[in-house]
C-alpha positions in Angstrom: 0.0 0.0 0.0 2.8 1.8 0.4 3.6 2.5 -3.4 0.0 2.8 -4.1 -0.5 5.8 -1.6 2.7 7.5 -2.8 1.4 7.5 -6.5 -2.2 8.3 -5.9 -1.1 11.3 -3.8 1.8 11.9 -6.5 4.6 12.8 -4.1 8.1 12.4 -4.6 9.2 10.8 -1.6 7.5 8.0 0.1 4.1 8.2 2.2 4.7 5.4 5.0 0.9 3.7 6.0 0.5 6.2 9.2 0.7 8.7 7.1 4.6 9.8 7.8 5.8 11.4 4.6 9.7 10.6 3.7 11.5 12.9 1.5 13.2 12.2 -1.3 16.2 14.0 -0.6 16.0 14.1 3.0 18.4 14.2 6.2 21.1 11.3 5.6 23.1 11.0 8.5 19.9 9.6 10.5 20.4 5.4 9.7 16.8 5.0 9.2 16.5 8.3 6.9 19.1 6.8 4.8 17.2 3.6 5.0 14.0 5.0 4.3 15.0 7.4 1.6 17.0 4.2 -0.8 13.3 2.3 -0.1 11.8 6.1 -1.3 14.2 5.5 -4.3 13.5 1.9 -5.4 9.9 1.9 -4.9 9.5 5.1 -7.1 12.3 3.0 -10.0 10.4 -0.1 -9.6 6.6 0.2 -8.6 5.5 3.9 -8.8 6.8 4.4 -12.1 4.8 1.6 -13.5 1.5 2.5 -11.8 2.0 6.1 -13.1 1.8 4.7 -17.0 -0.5 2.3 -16.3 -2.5 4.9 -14.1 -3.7 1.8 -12.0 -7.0 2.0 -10.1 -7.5 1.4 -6.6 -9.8 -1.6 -7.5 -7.1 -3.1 -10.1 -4.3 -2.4 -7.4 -6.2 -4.3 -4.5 -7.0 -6.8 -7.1 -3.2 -7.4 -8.4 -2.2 -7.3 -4.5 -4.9 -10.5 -3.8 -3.8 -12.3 -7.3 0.5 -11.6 -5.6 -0.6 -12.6 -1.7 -2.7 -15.7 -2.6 -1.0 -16.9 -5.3 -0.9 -21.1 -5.0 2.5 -21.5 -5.4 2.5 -25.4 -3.8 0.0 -26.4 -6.5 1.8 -24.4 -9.2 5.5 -26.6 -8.3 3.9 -29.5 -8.3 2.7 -29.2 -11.7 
């Protein structure tokens, strides 16, 4: 939810679930700033990029979350 609440606010850094923003470029010498802001970076390379040229619902992201959580992946190595 993460990602999904950074791109549907379309904010640079990161919005964190209770509601903490994270700048992009923010203080490094904190450990968990520099933590948080390389997450900030990946998520926005990786995810948020994609959702923004898709432009992804809320109903298809909740649906592509329960098709990635409940994925049968015993069934589908036995086969």
């Amino acid at each position: 939810m993460i990602s999904f609440w950074t791109f549907q606010q379309d904010y640079e850094g990161i919005i964190l679930g209770c509601g903490l923003r994270i700048e992009p470029k923010g203080n490094q010498e904190n450990e968990l700033m520099s933590v948080l802001t390389t997450l900030a970076t990946r998520a926005h390379t990786h995810i948020i990029s994609i959702f923004r040229k898709m432009n992804i619902t809320r109903g298809e992201y909740l649906f592509l979350k329960a098709i990635a959580l409940f994925e049968d992946t015993y069934t589908a190595k036995w086969n």
